[in-house]
Each structure stands twice: as structure tokens, then as C-alpha cells.
N, C-alpha and C positions, 0 to 999 in steps of 0.2 A: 309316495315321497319316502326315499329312504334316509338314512343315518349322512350322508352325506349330504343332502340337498338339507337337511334341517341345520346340519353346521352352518352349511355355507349361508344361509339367512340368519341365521342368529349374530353371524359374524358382520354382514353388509348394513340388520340394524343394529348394531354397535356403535361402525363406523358413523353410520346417518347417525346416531345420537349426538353426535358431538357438534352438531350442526351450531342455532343460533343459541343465545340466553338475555334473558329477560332486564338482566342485571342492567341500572345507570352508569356512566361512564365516570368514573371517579377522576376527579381532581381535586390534587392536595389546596384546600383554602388560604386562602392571604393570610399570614398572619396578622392577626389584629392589635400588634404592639409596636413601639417606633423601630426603626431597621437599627437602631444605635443603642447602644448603654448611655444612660442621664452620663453628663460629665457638670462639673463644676467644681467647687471650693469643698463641697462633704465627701466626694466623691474621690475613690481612687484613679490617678490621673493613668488612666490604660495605655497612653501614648509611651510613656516614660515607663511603662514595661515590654518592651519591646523583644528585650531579650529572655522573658519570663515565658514560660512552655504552655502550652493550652493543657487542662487536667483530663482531656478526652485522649492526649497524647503520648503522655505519661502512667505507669503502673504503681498504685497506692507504696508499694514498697518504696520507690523511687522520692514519692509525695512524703510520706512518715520515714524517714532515714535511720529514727532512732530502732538498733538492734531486739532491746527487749519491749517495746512497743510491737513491733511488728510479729515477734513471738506472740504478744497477745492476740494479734489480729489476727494471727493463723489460727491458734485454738479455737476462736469465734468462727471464725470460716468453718469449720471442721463439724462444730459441736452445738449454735446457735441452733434453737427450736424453729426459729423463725421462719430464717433460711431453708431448712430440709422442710419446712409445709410450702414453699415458693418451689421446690427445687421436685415435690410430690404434686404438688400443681400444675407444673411443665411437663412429667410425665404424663398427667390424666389427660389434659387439652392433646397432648400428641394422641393419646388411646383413643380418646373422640374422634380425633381427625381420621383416624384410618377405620372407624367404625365408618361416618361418614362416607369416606370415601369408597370404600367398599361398596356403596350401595347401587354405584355404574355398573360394575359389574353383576354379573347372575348366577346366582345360589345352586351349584347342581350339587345335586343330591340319586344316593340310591336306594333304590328300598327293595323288598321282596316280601310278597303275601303268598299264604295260603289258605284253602278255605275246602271245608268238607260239611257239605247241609242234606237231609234227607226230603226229597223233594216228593210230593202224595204225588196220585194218579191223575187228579183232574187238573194239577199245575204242570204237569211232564208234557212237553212237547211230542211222546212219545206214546204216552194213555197211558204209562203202566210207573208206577211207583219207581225212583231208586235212589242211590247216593250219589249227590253229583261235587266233584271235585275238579279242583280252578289254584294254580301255584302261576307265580307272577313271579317276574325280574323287571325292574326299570328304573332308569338313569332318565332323569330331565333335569327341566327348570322351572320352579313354582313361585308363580307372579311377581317376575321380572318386570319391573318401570323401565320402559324406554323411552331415555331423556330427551325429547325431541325439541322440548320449548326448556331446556336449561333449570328446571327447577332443582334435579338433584346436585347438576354443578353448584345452581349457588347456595346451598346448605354446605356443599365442600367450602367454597371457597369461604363462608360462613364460620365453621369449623376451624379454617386453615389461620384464618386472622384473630379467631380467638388465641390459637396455638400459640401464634408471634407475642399474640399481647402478653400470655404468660410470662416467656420468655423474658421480655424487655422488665416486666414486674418485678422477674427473680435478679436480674442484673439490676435492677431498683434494689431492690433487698439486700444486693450484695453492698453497693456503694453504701447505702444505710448503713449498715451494718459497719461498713470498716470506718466511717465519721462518726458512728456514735461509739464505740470502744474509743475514739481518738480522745472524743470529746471526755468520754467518763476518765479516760486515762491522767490528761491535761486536767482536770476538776479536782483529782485525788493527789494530784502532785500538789497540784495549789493548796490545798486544805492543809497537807503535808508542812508545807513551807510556813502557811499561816500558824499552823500548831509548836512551830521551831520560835517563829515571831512571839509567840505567846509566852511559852518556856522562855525566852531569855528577858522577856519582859516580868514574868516573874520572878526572875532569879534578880534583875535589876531593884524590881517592887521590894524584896525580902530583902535585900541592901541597904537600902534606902530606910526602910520599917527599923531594920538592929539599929541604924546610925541615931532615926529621931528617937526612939528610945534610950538609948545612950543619954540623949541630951534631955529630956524629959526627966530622967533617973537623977539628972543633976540640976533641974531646974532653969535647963537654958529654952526651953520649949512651953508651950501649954499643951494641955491636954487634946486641944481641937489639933493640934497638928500632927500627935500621936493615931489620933481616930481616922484624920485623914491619909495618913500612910496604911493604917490598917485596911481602912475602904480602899485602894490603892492594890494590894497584893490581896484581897479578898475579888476583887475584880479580875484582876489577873487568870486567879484560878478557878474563876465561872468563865472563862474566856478556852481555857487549857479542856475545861470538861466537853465544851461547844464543841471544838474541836475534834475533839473523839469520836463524840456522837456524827460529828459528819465523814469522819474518813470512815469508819465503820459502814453507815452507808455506804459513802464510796465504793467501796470494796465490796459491798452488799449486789450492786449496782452494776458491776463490773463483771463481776460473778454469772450475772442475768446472762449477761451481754456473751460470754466467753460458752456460755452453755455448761462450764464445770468451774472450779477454785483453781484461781490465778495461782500459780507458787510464790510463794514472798521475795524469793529473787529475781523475778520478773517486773514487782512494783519499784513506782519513782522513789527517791530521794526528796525532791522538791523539783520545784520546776525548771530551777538550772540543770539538775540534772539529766533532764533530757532534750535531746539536739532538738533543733529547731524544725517546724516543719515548710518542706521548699515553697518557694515561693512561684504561686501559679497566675496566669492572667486569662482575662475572658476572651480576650483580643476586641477591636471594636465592633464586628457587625452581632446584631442578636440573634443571625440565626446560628449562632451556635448552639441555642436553647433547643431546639431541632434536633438535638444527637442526645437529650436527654431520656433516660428511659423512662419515665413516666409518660412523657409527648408522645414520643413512639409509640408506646401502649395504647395513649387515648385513639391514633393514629390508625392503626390496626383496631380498634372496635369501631371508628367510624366506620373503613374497609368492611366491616364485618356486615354493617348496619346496612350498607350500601346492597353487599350482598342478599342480604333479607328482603331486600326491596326485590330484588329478583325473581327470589321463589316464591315472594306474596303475588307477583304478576303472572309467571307459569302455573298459577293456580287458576288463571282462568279460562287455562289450555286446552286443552283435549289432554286426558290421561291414556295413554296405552300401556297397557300390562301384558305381556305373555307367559303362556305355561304351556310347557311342552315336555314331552318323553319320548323315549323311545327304550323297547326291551323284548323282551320274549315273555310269550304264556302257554301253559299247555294242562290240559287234563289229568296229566301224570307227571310225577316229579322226574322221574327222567326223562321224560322227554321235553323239559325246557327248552333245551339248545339244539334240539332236530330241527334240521330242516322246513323251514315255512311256520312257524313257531315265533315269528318277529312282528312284533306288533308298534304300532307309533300313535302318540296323540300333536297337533297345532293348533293351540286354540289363544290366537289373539283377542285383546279385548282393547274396546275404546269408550271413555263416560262423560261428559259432557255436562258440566256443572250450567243448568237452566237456570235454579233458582236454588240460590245456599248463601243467605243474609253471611254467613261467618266469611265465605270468600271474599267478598268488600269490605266488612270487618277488620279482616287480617291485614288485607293490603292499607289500609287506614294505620292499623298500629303500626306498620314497618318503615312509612316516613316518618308517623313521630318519632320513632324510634332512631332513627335516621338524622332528623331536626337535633334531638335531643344527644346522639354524640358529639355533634357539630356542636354545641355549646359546651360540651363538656370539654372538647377539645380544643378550643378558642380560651373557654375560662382556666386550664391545663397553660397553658402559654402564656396566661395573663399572670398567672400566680407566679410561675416561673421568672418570668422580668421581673415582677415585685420582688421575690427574693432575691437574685443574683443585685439588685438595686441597692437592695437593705444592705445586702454584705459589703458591696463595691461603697457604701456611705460608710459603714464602719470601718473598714481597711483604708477610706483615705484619710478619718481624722484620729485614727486610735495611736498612731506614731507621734505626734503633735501631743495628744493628750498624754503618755508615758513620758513623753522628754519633758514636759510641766511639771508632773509627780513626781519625778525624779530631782526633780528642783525643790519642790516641796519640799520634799524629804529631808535633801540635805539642808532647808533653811530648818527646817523641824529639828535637825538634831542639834545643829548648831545653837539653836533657841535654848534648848535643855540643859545643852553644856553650860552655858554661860548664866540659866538662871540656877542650876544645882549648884556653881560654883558664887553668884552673888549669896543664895542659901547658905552654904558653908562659911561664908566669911563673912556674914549676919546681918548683909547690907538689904534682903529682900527677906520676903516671908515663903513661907513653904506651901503656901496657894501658885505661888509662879510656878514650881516646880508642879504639882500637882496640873496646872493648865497646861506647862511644856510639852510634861509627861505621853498626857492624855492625844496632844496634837500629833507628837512624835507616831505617838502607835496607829492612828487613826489613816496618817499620812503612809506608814510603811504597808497596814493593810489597806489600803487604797492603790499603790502600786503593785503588788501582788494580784489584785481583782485586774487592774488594769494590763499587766502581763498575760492572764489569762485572756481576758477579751480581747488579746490582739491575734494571740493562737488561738480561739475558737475564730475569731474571724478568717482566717487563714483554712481552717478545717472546714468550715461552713460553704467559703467560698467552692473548695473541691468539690464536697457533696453536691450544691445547687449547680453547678456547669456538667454535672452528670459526669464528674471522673469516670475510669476504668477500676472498676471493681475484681478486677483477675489480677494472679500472683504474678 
């Protein structure tokens, strides 16, 4: 057999490798959630968004409009610790796959030996003592698997669905990532605004404090309504110090998020200050939950799990290994490449697992294993409707609930006005004003919280429909 006839075998079981595999035939599972989003009265009426973009449609830029928001979200993109271990993780699962995959193919290799041993008289083919010398050249292939029953395919294809899962993770990661800088963004504005509410409620409190004093100083007041204005602007500014401590987080938080220190020109004003975020819809059927990268993910290690069931079954194949060479040897170092000097080894091998408890072992783990993405990926979809649920119930009653505090508010000040002005012209006592007061503040920071939860709900809903997490 020469160099030519061992190619051309090597080459025809290659081909035969690709024969059958082991692997179950995958089909994607029913989803085990209703085909629709809940609708009613908590609910955002989806129909009446009609002209609202699906967030899988849309690029977060588009979603967050406000200019130095999105400043921030690019620095995070850039510089998040998170992200570049999701983004080193999609690296390694591709590095596995092609180690994987590499393993159809056959390892040639070259090597070259020499050897010089002093051989006695009574081991010499010859009777008489001498030195015998042996130099080698060879190129082969050392124990080559040919895939005949598909087990190394499906370790690929094993491999391959890990790969993906990464992938859809780091696109996890990304969307993560740009909802939660939204969210700490929108949280620090709030805080912001709240801390402005505070400040002019103390500056209101310290008003109100010089004037009962005044009257105190002349005997138009008692002392309790001195103490109570005191307690008054003494509140105020444990209200002012709150405050601090939580934008300071904020910013602490944001910080995280960003992977370095936000610039100060970059942060809100308050929460007017920045635009609004677009308004996105689920649309009605729930398989849109299906383009979410977490699902995908689970999706691809079911795929994966499927696979494993494959190679646990060609385990109970016939293995065949080959190992071959071909090169020259000779007695003397020059004369390797003379003529007739060409040597070859073909040495197929075949093993035949009779009795190995681990081979039905292994095939046993690999449907639980199997069983067990199947739930993962079923309870993966279950969570996902529960969320998009939750948000779709807060996006339909947080507009209803702002147009009420809005109301509030304004009967809250109107209340104040008119008991500070019965206070002043001596017809009430300085507890109305003190209960006013209190309602007034309680009702403007309530609107504020409720402004927010209408934009996290709005942020939330992007994140849970799996927006587009690219620029």
C-alpha cells in the first residue's frame, strides 16, 4: 500500500463518517402559556396601541431619545464589567466549539527518531557484536475516531448550542444593561426633584417659623405653635439630609452601572428634565416572548441537551480508531530518502463496549438532563408572561393613578393656601396649617414616585419583550 492508496482511504472513511447520528429529532415544545397577553381593566389595552412599535423592532437609542441618557448608556456599553465577562464568555463557548469540532477531522502529525544502541554477540542476528543504527521520518495519523454512529457530531453539535446560548445571554446582558442605567438614571432624577421639593419646603417651613415667631414675640401666638413650626422646618431638614444620602447613592449606583464616573453634565436636572421614554407595545400574540434572549438561550441548551442524548447513544456503538503513517527509515542518516527507504504502518482498531455499567449510566443522565432543560425552558416562558403581565398591569392603571395625584395635589395646595390665609387673619389655629402643610408635601412627593413608576414601567416593559440591545 503506498502514500496514495492510504489517502485515498482515509479520505472515503471521512466521507462514510458522516453517515447516520444518534441524536432525537428536536421539536420546539408548545409553549405552556395562553397565546394572548391577560387584557382587562389593570391591564394595558394593547389594542389601542396599535400604532406603538414592538421593542424587538426598535434600537434602545430610538426607545431612550433623551441625548445625555444615552451618553450614559454608551459609556456602560463600552466599560460595564458585566458585559465584557458575557462578551469573554461568547469568545470561550466559540474556542470550545472549534476545539470540538476539530475532532472529525485527523490530527497528522510528523515526527523523526534516531537511535544508535551497542548490540552483544549472542543478540546479533549476525554472532558477532556491533553498533546498530535506525533514523526515521513519518507523517501520519494517531488514533483518529471515525464517526460512524455520530457521536462526535453530536458533542459538535453539543458545543454549537452551547455557543448560541452564550450569544443570546450576552444580548441578555446587553438589554440588561441598557434598562438598568435607564432605570438608575430615571431614580436619580427623581431623587433630584424630590430633594428640590424638600429645599423649597424648607425654605416655605423657615417662613412660616420667622412669621409665628414674630407673633409669639408679641404675644399673638402660644408657645405650642412656636414648637410646632419649629418641628415643621426641623423636619424639613431631616427630609433635605434623606435626600442626599440617596442621590449620592444614586450616583454611586450609576457609577456601577457605567463601569467608570458619569460627568456631572451628563446627570438629570429632575425628572422633567428628561424627555420621555417612546412608547412601546407587546402587540397581542405572546409569542413574542420567543425572540427573547433568555428563551432563546434556554432554547439552545435544550438543542444542546438533545444533542447529549446522541453521544450517550453512539456510546454503545462500535468505536473505531485509526492510526497510520507513512515515511522513510534507513540505517544511515543519508540515506533516508534513497530509494526503497519508504516504510508505511494501517492499523485500524474496533472495541465493542460488552459490559461498562458507566455506558447506561451516562445515557440515563443525558435524558434527565434533557427532561430537565425542558423545564427549564417551559418555567423560562412561564416567568417571562408573568413579567410582561406585571408591567402590561402597571402601564394600564399608572396613567389613571397620576391624573388622581395630580388632583390631589392641586386640592393639597389649594387646602394650604386657604388654611395659612384663615392662620393669618386669626380665624383658625396653626394645627390646620401644620396638617395642610404636611398633606401638601406628602401628596407632591407621591406624584413624583408616581411619575417615576410610570417611566420604569415604560423601561421595564422594553427590557421584559427583549428590546434590541445594539446602537
Amino acid at each position: 500500500m503506498n502514500l496514495k492508496l492510504i489517502s485515498s482511504a482515509i479520505i472515503g472513511i471521512a466521507l462514510l463518517s458522516n453517515g447516520c447520528t444518534m441524536m432525537p429529532k428536536y421539536t420546539r415544545p408548545e409553549s405552556p402559556v395562553p397565546g394572548a397577553f391577560p387584557g382587562g381593566k389593570a391591564y394595558m389595552d394593547i389594542r389601542s396601541q396599535q400604532e406603538a412599535r414592538f421593542a424587538t423592532d426598535i434600537r434602545w437609542r430610538e426607545v431612550f431619545p433623551d441625548k445625555k441618557l444615552q451618553q450614559v448608556i454608551g459609556i456602560a456599553l463600552k466599560n460595564n464589567r458585566d458585559l465584557r465577562l458575557a462578551v469573554l464568555n461568547v469568545e470561550r463557548s466559540r474556542a470550545l466549539y472549534g476545539v470540538q469540532a476539530a475532532e472529525l477531522l485527523p490530527s497528522i502529525a510528523a515526527s523523526g527518531a534516531g537511535s544508535k544502541q551497542r548490540v552483544p554477540a549472542d543478540l546479533s542476528s549476525t554472532g558477532k557484536a556491533g553498533d546498530v543504527e535506525q533514523y526515521s521520518v513519518n507523517l501520519g495519523v494517531a488514533s483518529w475516531e471515525i464517526d460512524l454512529f455520530g457521536r462526535i457530531r453530536s458533542l459538535k453539535e453539543q458545543a454549537l448550542q452551547e455557543y448560541l446560548g452564550t450569544e443570546q445571554a450576552w444580548r441578555g446582558a446587553q438589554i440588561s444593561l441598557v434598562s438598568e442605567v435607564a432605570l438608575a438614571y430615571f431614580t436619580l432624577a427623581a431623587d433630584l426633584e424630590n430633594s428640590k421639593l424638600a429645599q423649597a419646603t424648607l425654605e416655605t417651613q423657615q417662613s412660616t417659623y420667622g412669621l409665628v415667631r414674630q407673633q409669639y414675640d408679641r404675644g399673638i401666638v402660644t408657645e405650642t405653635d412656636l414648637r410646632r413650626a419649629q418641628t415643621q422646618v426641623d423636619s424639613a431638614s431631616g427630609e433635605i439630609a434623606r435626600y442626599t444620602q440617596l442621590i449620592a447613592q444614586d450616583r454611586n449606583a450609576l457609577n456601577l452601572l457605567a463601569g467608570s464616573s458619569v460627568p456631572e453634565d451628563l446627570l438629570p436636572a429632575d425628572l422633567g428634565s428628561v424627555s420621555p421614554v417612546e412608547d412601546i407595545s407587546p402587540g397581542l400574540s405572546s409569542e413574542v416572548l420567543l425572540r427573547r434572549p433568555d428563551i432563546m438561550e434556554a432554547e439552545h441548551q435544550l438543542k444542546a441537551a438533545y444533542a447529549y442524548v446522541g453521544a450517550a447513544r453512539a456510546a454503545f456503538f462500535p468505536k473505531i480508531s485509526l492510526t497510520t503513517t507513512i515515511g522513510t527509515a534507513s540505517s544511515e542518516l543519508s540515506g533516508l530518502f534513497d530509494s526503497g527507504s519508504d516504510v508505511w504502518s494501517f492499523v485500524p482498531q474496533a472495541s465493542m463496549p460488552i459490559f461498562d455499567a458507566r455506558v447506561s449510566a451516562a445515557y440515563r443522565v443525558s435524558k434527565a438532563s434533557r427532561e430537565i432543560a425542558l423545564v427549564q425552558y417551559e418555567k423560562t416562558i412561564q416567568t417571562a408572561f408573568r413579567e410582561v403581565s406585571d408591567v402590561l398591569a402597571a402601564r394600564g392603571t399608572v396613567d389613571q393613578r397620576v391624573a388622581l395625584q395630580e388632583s390631589i395635589v392641586g386640592s393639597a395646595q389649594k387646602i394650604y393656601e386657604l388654611s395659612n390665609q384663615r392662620y393669618l387673619q386669626g380665624t383658625d389655629s396653626y394645627l390646620s396649617v401644620l396638617d395642610a402643610q404636611r398633606s401638601l408635601y406628602a401628596a407632591q412627593q407621591g406624584l413624583t414616585s408616581l411619575r417615576l413608576a410610570k417611566t420604569t414601567s415604560q423601561v421595564r416593559l422594553y427590557a421584559v419583550l427583549g428590546g434590541d440591545g445594539k446602537q
